[in-house]
ROPAVO-147589 format. One record per residue (C-alpha): residue number from 1; residue in three letters; x, y, z. Coordinates in Angstrom, 1 decimal. Layout:
N
VEXNU, NUM, ala, X, Y, Z
...
END
This chain:
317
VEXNU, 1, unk, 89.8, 52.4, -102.5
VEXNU, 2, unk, 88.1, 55.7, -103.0
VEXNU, 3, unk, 84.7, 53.7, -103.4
VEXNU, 4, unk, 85.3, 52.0, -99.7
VEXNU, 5, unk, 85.4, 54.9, -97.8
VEXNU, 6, unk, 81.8, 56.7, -98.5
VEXNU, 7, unk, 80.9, 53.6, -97.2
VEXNU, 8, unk, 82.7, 53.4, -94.1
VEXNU, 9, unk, 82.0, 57.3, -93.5
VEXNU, 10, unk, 78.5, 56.2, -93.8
VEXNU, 11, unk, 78.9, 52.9, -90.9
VEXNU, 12, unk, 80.7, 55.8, -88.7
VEXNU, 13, unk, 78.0, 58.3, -88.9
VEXNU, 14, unk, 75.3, 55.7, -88.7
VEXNU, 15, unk, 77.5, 54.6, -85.4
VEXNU, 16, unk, 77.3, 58.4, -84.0
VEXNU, 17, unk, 74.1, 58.4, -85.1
VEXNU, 18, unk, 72.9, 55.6, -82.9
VEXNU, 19, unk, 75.2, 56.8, -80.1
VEXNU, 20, unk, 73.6, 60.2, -80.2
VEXNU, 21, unk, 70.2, 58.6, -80.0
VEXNU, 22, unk, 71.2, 56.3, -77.2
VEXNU, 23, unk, 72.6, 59.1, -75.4
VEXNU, 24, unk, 69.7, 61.3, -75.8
VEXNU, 25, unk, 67.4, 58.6, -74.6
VEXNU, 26, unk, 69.2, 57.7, -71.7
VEXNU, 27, unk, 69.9, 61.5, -70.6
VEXNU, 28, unk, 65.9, 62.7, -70.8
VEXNU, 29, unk, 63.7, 60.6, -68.0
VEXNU, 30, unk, 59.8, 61.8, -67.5
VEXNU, 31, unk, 58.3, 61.4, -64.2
VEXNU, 32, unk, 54.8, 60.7, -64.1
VEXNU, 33, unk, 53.0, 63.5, -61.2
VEXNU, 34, unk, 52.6, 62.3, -57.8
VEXNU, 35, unk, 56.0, 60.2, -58.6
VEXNU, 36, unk, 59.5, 60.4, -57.5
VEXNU, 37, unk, 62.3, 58.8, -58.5
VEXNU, 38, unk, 65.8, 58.1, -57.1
VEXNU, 39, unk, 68.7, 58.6, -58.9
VEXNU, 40, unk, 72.4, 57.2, -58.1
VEXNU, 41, unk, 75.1, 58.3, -59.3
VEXNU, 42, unk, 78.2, 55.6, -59.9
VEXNU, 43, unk, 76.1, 53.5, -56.9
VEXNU, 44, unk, 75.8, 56.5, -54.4
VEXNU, 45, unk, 72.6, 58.8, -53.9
VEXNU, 46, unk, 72.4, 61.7, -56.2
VEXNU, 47, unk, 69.1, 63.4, -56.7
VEXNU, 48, unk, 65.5, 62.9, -56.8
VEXNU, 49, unk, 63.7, 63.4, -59.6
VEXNU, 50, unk, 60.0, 65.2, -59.4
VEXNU, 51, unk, 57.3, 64.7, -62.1
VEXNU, 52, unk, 58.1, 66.0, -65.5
VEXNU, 53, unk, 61.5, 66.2, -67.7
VEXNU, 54, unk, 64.2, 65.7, -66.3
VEXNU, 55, unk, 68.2, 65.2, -67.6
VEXNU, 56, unk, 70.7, 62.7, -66.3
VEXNU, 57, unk, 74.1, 61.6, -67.1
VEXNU, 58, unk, 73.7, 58.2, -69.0
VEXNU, 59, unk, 75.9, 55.1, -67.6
VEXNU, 60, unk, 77.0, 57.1, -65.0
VEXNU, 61, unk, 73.4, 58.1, -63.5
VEXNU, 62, unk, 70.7, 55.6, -63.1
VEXNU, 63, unk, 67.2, 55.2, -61.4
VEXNU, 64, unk, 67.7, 53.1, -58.9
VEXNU, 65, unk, 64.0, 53.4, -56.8
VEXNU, 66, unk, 60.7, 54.9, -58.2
VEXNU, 67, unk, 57.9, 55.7, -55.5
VEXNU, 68, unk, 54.3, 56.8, -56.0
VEXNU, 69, unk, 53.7, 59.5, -53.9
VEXNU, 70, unk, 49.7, 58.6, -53.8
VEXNU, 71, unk, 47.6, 57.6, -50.5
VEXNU, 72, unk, 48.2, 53.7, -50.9
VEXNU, 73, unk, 45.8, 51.4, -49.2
VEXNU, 74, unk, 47.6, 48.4, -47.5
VEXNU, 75, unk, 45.8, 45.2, -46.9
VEXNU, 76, unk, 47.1, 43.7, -43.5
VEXNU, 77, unk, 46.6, 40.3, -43.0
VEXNU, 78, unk, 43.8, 38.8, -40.4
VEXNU, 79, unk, 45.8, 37.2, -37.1
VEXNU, 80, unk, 44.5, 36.1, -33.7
VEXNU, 81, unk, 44.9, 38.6, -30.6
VEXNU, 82, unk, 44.0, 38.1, -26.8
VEXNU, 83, unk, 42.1, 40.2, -24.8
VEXNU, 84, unk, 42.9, 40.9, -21.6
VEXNU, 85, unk, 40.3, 38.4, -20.7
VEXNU, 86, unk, 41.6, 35.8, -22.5
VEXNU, 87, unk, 39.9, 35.4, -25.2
VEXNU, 88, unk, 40.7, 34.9, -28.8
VEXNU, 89, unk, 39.8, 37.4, -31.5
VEXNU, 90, unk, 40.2, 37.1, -35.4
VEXNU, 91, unk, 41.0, 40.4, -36.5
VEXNU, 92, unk, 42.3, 41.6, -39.8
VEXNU, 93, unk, 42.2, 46.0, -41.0
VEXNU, 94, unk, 43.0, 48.1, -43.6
VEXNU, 95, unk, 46.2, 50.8, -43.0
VEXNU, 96, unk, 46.6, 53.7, -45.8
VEXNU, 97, unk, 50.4, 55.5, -45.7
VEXNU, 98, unk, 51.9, 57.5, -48.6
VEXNU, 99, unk, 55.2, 58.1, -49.1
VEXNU, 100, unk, 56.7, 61.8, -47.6
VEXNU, 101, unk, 60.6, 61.4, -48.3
VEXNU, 102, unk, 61.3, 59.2, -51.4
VEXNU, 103, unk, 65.1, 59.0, -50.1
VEXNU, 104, unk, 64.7, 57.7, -46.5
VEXNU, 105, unk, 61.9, 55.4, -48.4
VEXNU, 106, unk, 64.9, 53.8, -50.7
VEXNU, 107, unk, 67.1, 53.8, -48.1
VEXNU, 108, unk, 65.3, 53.5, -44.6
VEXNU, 109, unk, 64.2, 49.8, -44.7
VEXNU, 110, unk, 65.0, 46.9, -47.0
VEXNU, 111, unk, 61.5, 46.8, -48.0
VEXNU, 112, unk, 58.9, 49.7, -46.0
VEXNU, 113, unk, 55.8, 48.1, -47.1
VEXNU, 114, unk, 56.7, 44.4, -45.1
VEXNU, 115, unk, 58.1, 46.9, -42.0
VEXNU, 116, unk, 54.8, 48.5, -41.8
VEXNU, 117, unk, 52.4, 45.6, -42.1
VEXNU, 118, unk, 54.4, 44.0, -39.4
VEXNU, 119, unk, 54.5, 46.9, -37.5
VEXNU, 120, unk, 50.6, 47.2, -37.7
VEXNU, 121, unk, 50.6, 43.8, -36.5
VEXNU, 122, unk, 52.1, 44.0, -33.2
VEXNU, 123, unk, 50.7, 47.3, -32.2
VEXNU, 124, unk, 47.6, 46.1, -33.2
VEXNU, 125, unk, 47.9, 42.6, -30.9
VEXNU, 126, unk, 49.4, 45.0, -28.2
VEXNU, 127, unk, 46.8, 47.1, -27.9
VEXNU, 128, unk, 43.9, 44.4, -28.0
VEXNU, 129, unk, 45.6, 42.8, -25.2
VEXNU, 130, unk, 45.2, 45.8, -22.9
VEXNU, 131, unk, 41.5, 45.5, -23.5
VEXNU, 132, unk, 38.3, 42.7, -22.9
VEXNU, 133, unk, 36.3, 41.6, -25.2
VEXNU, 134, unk, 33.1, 43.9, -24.5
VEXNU, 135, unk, 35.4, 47.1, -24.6
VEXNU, 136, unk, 37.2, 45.9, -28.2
VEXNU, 137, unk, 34.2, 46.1, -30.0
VEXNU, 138, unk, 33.3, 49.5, -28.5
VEXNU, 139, unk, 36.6, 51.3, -28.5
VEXNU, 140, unk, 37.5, 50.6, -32.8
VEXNU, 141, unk, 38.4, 54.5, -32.4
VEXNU, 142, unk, 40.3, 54.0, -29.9
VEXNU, 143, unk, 42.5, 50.9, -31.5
VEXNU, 144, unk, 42.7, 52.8, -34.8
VEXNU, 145, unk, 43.9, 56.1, -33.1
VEXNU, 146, unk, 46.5, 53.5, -31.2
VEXNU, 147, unk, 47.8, 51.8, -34.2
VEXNU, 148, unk, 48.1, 55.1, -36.2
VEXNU, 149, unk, 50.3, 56.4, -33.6
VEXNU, 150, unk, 52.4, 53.5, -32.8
VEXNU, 151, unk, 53.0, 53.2, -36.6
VEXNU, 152, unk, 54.0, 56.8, -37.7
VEXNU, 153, unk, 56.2, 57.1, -34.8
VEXNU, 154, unk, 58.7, 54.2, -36.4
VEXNU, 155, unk, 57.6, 55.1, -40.3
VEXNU, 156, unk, 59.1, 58.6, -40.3
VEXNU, 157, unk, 62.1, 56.7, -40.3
VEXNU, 158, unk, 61.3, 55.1, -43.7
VEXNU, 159, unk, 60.0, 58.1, -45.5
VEXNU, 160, unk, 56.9, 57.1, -44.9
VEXNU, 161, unk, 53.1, 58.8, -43.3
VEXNU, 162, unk, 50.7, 56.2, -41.8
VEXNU, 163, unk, 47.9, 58.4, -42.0
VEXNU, 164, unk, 45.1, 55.5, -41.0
VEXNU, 165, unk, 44.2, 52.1, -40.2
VEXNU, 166, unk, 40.7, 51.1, -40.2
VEXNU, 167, unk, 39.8, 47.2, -38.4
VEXNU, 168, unk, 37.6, 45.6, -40.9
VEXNU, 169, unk, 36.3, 42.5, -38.7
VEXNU, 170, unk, 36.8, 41.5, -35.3
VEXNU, 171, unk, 35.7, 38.0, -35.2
VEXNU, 172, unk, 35.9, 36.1, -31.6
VEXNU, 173, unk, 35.2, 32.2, -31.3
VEXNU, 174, unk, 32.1, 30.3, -32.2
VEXNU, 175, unk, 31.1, 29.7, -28.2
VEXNU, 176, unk, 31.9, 33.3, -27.3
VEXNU, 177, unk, 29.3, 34.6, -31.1
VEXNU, 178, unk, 26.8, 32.1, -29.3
VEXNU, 179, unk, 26.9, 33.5, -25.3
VEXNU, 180, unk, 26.8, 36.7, -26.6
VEXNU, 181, unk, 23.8, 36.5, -28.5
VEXNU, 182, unk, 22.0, 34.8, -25.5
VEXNU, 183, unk, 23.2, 37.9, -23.6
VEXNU, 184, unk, 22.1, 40.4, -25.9
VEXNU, 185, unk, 18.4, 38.0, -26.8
VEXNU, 186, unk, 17.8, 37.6, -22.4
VEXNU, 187, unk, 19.0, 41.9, -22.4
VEXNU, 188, unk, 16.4, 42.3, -24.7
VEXNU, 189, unk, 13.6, 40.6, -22.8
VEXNU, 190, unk, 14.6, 42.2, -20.0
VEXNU, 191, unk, 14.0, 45.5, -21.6
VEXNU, 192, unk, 10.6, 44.2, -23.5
VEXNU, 193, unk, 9.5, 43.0, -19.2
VEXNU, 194, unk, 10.5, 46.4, -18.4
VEXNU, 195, unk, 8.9, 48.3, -20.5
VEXNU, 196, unk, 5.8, 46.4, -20.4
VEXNU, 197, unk, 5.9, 46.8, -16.4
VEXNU, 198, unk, 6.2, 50.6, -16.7
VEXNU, 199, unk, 3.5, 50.6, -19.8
VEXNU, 200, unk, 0.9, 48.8, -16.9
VEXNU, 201, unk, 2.2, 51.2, -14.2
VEXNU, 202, unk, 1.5, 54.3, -16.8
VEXNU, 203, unk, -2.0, 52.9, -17.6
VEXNU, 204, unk, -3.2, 52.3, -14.0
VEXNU, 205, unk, -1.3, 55.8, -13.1
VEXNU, 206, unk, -3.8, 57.6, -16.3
VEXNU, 207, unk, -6.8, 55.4, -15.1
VEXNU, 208, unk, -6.7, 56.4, -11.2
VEXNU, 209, unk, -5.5, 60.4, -12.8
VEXNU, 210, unk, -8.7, 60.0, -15.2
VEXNU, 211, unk, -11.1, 58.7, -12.3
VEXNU, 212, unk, -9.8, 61.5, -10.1
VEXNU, 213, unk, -10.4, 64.0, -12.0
VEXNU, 214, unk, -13.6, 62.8, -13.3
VEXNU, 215, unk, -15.0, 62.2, -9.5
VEXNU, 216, unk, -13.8, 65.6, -9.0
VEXNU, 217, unk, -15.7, 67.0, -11.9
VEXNU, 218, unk, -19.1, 65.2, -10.9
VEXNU, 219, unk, -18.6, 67.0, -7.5
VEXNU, 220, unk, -18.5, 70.2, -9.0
VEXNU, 221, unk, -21.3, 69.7, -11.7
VEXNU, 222, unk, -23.2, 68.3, -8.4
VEXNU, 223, unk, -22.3, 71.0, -6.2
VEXNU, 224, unk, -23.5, 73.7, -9.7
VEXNU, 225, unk, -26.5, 71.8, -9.9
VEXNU, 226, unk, -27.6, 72.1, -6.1
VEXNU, 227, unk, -26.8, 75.6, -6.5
VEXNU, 228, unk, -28.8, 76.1, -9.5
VEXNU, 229, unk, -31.6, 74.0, -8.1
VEXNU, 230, unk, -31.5, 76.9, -5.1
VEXNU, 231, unk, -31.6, 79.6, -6.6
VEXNU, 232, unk, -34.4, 78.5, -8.8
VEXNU, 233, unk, -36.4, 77.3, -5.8
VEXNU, 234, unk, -35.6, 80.8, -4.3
VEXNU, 235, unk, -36.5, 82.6, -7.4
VEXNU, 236, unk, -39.6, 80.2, -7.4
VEXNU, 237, unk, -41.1, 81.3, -4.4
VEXNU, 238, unk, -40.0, 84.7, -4.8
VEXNU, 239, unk, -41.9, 85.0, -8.1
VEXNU, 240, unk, -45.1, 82.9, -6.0
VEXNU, 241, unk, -44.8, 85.5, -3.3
VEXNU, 242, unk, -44.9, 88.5, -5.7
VEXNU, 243, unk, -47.7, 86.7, -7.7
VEXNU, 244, unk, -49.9, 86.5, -4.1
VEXNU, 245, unk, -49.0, 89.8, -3.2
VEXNU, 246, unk, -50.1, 91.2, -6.2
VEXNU, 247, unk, -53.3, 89.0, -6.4
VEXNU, 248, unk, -54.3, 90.6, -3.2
VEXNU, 249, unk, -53.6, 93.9, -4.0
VEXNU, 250, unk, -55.8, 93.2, -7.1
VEXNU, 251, unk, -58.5, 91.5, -4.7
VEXNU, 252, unk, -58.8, 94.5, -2.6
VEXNU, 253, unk, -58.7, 97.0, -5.4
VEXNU, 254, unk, -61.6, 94.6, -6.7
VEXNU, 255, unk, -63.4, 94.8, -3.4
VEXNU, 256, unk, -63.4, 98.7, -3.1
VEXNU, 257, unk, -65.1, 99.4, -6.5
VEXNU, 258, unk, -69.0, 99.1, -6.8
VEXNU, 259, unk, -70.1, 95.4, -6.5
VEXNU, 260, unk, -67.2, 94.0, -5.1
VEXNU, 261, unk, -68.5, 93.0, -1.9
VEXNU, 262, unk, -71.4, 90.9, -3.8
VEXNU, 263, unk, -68.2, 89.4, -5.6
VEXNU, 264, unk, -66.4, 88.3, -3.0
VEXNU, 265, unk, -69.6, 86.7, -0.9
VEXNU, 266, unk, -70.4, 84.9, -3.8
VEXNU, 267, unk, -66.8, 83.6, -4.1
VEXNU, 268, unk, -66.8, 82.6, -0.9
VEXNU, 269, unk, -70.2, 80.3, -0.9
VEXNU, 270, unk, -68.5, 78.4, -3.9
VEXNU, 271, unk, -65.2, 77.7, -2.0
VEXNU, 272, unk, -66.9, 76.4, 0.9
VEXNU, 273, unk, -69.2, 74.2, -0.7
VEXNU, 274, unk, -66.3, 73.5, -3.2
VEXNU, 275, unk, -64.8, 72.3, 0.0
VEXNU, 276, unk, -67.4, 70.3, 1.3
VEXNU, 277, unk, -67.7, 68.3, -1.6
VEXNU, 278, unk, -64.1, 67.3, -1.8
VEXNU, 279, unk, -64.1, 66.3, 1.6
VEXNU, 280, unk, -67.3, 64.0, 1.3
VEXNU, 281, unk, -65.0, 62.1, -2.0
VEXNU, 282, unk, -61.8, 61.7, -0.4
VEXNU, 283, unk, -62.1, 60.9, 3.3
VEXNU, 284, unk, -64.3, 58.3, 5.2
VEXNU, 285, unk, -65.4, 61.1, 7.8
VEXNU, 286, unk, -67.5, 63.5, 6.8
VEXNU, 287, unk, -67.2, 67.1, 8.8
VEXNU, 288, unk, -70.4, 68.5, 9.3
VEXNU, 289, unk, -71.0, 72.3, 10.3
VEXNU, 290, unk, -72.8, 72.6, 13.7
VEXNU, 291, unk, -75.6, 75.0, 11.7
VEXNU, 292, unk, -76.2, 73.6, 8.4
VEXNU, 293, unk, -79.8, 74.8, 7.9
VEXNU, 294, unk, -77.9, 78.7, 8.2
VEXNU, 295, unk, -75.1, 78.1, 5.7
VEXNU, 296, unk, -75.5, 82.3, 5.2
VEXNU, 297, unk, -74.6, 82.4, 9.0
VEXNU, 298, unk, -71.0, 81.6, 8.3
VEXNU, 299, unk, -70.7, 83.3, 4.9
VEXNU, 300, unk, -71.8, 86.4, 6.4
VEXNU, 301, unk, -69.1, 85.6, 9.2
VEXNU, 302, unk, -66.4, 85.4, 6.3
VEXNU, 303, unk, -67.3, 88.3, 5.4
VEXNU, 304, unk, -67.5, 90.9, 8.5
VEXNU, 305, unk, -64.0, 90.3, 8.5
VEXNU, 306, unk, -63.2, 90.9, 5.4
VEXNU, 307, unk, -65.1, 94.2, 5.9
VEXNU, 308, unk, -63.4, 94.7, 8.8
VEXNU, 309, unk, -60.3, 95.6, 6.5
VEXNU, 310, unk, -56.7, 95.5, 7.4
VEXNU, 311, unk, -55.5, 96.0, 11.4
VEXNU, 312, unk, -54.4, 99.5, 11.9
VEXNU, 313, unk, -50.5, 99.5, 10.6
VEXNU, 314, unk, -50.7, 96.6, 8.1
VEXNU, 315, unk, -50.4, 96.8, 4.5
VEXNU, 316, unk, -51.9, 95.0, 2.0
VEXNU, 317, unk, -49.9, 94.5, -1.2
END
């Protein structure tokens, strides 16, 4: 008898033991961070739990829902929307939502995930509807902002943000793919024709500007050159003028020193018979003086007037 009971003492500790352990192990739960956990209490809402230790009442408290509190991205499904044109579109998006309120999230909706990808769905065929097929693939902010709104309204419900949806593809018909790239290829030659038409209009526009100006540049350098040619000329005969006048104020200096006179008759015989002589080589008639046996006669003619000297009030310069 007294050998039976250290080993019975022994099975009852060990039992304790266990219990304790169990006990323990049940009471202490660790919540990861950005996690939340629900805890009932005998089947009713108790508590949530945040991230790190936390102590609970074993069998009688249990964690019924845990939730990630992280931005989740949410894959909804492609489906075929009508424009307000009629025409089909393929379109499928991405929505990201995160999880605000871990208790409406258990409790809200059966399944909040399922509510807001059909949600997404509906909006998203709603709002395609109101629009035609050009404006759907320029207003994607537009359709996201729509969606976003539509959803969150209903999700607050369910614990949950909708904080985005994205469209991934928007995919119409084969028929409509191939009118609209005949669209876009004749919009493009129409742009190429354009611009080709206002590249010729540019160049003729440059080559009448060019000619212009270069007609009026001629005209000026003409007009310079005229002017230029003038005032030569005019400087010409001025310089000719002074050069005479000078020559003949030399010529009459010359004529008042000794000898002069019997310069200036000898100067003159040469220049007449100088004269003579051209005229017999260049001209057919020959002009004969009515005296040529008294050629002196008509020097000495020359020169009583150039001994007469200068009328009374000339100058000679």
């Amino acid at each position: 008898m007294n050998s039976f009971m250290p080993d019975g003492l022994t099975i009852v500790a060990l039992v304790v033991l266990v219990v304790v352990i169990t006990f323990i192990v049940k009471a202490v739960r660790i919540v990861p961070q950005q996690h939340a956990w629900v805890v009932e209490r005998l089947g009713k809402y108790h508590a949530t739990l945040g991230p790190g230790l936390n102590i609970v009442i074993p069998f009688i408290d249990r964690v019924a829902y845990k939730h990630s509190l992280k931005e989740v991205p949410l894959d909804v499904p492609s489906q075929v929307c009508i424009t307000r044109d009629n025409t089909q579109l393929a379109v499928d998006g991405v929505l990201y939502f995160q999880v605000t309120d871990p208790q409406r999230a258990s409790y809200g909706s059966s399944n909040y995930i399922i509510a807001i990808t059909q949600l997404a769905q509906t909006t998203l065929r709603s709002v395609i509807g109101r629009l035609e097929l050009d404006k759907t693939f320029e207003e994607r902010e537009f359709i996201n902002q729509s969606i976003v709104s539509s959803i969150d309204e209903a999700a607050m419900n369910w614990g949950v943000k909708v904080l985005r949806y994205e469209i991934k593809d928007l995919t119409p018909p084969n028929e409509i793919l191939r009118a609209m790239q005949q669209q876009i290829t004749a919009e493009r030659e129409k742009r190429a024709l354009i611009a080709s038409s206002e590249g010729r209009k540019q160049e003729q526009i440059n080559i009448a500007t060019g000619e212009k100006e270069a007609a009026i540049a001629k005209s000026e350098g003409d007009k310079q050159a005229q002017i230029n040619n003038a005032q030569g000329e005019a400087a010409a005969v001025l310089a000719v003028a002074e050069a005479t006048a000078e020559a003949v104020r030399k010529v009459g200096q010359a004529i008042q020193q000794a000898g002069g006179m019997e310069a200036v008759n000898l100067r003159v015989a040469e220049k007449y018979v100088e004269a003579f002589g051209q005229l017999a080589k260049t001209n057919n008639t020959l002009i004969v003086p009515a005296n040529m046996s008294d050629v002196s006669s008509l020097i000495a003619a020359a020169m009583t007037v150039v001994k007469s000297g200068p009328t009374p009030g000339s100058v000679i310069r």
